[in-house]
N, C-alpha and C positions, 0 to 999 in steps of 0.2 A: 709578684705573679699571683700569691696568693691572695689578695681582695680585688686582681682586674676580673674577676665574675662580675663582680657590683655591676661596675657602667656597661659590662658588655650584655646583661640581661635588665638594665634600663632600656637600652635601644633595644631589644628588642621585644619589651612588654610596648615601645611606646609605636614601634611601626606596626606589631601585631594591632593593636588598637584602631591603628587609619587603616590597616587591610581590611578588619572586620567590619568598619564601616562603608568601606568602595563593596566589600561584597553583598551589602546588605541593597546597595542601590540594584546588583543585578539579580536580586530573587526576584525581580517583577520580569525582567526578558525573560530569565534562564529558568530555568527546574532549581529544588535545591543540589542536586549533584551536579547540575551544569555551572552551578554557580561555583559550587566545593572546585570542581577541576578546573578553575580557571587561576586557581594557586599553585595548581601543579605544572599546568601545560606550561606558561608563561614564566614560570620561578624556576624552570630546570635549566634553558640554557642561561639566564647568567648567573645561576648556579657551580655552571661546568664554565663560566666564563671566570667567576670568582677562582675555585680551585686552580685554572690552566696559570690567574696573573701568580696565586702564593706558589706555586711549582717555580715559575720562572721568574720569577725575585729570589729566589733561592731559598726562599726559609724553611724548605723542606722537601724529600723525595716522597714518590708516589706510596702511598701505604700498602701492605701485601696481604689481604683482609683470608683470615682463615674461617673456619667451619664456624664459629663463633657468631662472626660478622654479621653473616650471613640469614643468620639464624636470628639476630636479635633487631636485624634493620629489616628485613620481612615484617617479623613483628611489629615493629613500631610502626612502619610503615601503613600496614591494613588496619592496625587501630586508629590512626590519626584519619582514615578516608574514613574511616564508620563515625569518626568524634566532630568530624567535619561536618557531616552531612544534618548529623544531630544539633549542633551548635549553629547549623543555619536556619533550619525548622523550628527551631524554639527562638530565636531572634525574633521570625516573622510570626511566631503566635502570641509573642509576649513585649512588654515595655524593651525595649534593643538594650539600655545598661540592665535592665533586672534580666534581661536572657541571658547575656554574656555572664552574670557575675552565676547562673545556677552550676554552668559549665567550670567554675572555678572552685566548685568540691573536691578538684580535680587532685587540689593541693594535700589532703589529709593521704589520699587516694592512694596519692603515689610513694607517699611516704610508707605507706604497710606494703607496697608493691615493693617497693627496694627494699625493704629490711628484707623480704620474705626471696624475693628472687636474687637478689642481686650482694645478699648480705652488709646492708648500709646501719652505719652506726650514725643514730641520731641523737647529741647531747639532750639532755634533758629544759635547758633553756631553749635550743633547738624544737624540740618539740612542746612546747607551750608556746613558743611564738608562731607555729602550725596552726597548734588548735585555735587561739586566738583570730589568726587571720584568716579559721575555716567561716568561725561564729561570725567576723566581720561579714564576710562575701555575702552569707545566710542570711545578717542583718539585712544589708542591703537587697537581699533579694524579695524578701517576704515583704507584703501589703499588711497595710495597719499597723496598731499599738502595740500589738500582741505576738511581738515574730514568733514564741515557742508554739505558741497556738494554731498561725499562721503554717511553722512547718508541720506538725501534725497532721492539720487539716489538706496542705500542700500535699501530703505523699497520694492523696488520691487522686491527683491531680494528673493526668496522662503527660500533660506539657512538662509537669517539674520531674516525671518520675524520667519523661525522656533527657530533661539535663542533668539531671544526676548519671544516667549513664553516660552523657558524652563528656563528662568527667570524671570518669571510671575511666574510659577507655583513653584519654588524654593523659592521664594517670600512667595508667600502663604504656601507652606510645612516648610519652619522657622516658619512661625508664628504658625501653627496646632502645631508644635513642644512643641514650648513656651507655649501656651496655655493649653498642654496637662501637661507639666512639672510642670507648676505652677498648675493646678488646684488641683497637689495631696498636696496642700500645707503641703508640708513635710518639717522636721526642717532641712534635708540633703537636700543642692543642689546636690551631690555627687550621694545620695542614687534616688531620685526622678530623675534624669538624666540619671542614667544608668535604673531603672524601664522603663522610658516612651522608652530609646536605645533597648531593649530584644521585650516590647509588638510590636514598632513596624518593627523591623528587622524579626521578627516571623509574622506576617502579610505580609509582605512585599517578603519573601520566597513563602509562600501559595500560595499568590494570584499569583506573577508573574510565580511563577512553577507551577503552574494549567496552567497558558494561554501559556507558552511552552508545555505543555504536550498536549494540545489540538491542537494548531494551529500552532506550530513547531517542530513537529517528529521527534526524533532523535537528539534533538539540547542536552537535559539533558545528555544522552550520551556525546557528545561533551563537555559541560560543567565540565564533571568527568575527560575526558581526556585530560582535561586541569586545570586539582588541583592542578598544582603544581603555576603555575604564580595565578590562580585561589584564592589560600590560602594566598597569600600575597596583591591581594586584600582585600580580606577580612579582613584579619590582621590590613594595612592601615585604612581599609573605619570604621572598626569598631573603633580604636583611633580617628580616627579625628569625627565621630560620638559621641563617648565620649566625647570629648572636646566639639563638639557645641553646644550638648544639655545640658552643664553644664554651658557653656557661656551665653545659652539661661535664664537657669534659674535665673541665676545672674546678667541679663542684657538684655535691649530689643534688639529683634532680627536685627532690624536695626542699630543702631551701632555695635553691633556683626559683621555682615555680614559686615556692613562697613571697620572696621578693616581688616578684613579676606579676601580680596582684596589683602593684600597684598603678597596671593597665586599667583597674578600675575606676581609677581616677580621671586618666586620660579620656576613660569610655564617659562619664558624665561631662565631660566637658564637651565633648563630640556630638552627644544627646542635646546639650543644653544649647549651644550654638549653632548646630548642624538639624537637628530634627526638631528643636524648639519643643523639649521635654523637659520641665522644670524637676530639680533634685528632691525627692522627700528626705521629712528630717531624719528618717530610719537612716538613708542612704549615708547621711553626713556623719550619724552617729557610728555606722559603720564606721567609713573611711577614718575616725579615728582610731578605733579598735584598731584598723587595720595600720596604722601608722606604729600602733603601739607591739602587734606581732612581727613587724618587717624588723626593726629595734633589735626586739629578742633574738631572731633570726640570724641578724649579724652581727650579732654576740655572740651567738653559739656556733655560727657556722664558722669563724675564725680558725 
């Protein structure tokens, strides 16, 4: 029980990777928040369809979510609609693998966010294989010879300073995640996983299709007439939503998310074959860093 995290936060670095890219086809119909809520409309009922088959297989009863829950799936919740909206505006202003990977700061992020909120003890080979894998994403994301230079000169940059916060607050939406998962301390990771995936995909519809229906007229329309790429959004976002919050459960969300980097991989290959954007060498020299922090990681996170 203790290393099924592994495979189950493989799938779902590797379906996060094909949702990010079905979402990136509907920035041109949708708004970016029209495009963010087409994760959530579409991912909640077989969301609640997931949760209804593990209730009646039996591998668990329904959880009884206290003041806790409540409190920390809110949270994650409204970070992940704000980290959304950010991670699709920097897509569309930037190379799609170098947007994705700025949003991948997410990972140092979360880790001072769980020590600090949530009291997580991070090994010390655990946290080298963090920073490691922060410097990979970094590598890969910054232009030219010169990444330390590159990020310097980056922070004036409005595009990079908005992905670095959509991975601040991706950062903090893992941990509300985790927090909310565990506090129903349920005997199912399984069961408690997909629970806390329904409460807040069902929130997370609400709220963001209230502020369409308010402040972007006609976009929900748009939205329907876009169900069909829409649906396999969702399809996506909802498995790999499965996976992390079962990963979460079974593991702190910072080596999770660590691991799960190596969506970066999948992202270039998606680039390279799907939008015909050839890898810099920065990018590759990355991805081995980053091989070399995932290693450390689950070493430490053992």
């Amino acid at each position: 029980m203790a290393i099924l995290w592994v495979p189950i936060t493989l799938t779902a670095a590797a379906s996060q990777s094909v949702r990010t890219a079905l979402q990136r086809h509907l920035k041109g119909p949708l708004s970016t928040n029209g495009a963010a809520f087409t994760r959530f409309v579409f991912g909640v009922p077989l969301a609640a369809l997931y949760l209804t088959a593990l209730l009646a297989a039996g591998v668990g009863q329904l959880p009884a979510p206290g003041p806790g829950f409540w409190f920390w799936v809110l949270f994650g919740s409204l970070s992940q609609i704000l980290a959304t909206s950010l991670q699709i505006y920097v897509m569309a202003a930037r190379n799609f693998a170098t947007g994705v990977a700025y949003g991948k700061t997410e990972v140092v992020q979360a880790a001072i966010f769980e020590i600090l909120f949530l009291g997580a003890t991070v090994t010390w080979l655990g946290a080298c294989g963090i920073a490691i894998g922060t410097v990979a994403v970094m590598i890969m994301s910054l232009r030219g010879n010169r990444p330390v230079q590159a990020f310097v000169e980056g922070l004036g940059d409005p595009t990079s300073l908005v992905g670095l916060a959509a991975g601040g607050l991706l950062g903090l939406a893992a941990v509300g995640f985790r927090g909310a998962s565990v506090s129903l301390e349920h005997p199912s990771a399984f069961v408690a996983a997909a629970f806390t995936l329904v409460v807040s995909t069902a929130v997370q519809t609400l709220v963001l299709g209230s502020y369409l229906a308010l402040r972007e007229p006609g976009e929900l329309r748009r939205v329907v007439a876009n169900a069909r790429t829409g649906s396999l959004v969702g399809f996506t976002s909802c498995l790999g939503s499965a996976s992390w919050f079962t990963a979460f459960t079974l593991q702190i969300a910072a080596y999770v998310r660590t691991l799960g980097l190596v969506e970066l991989a999948f992202t270039l290959l998606i680039s390279r074959y799907a939008f015909r954007e050839h890898p810099r060498r920065t990018e590759l020299i990355g991805l081995g860093l980053l091989a070399v922090g995932i290693v450390m990681v689950l070493n430490g996170g053992r």
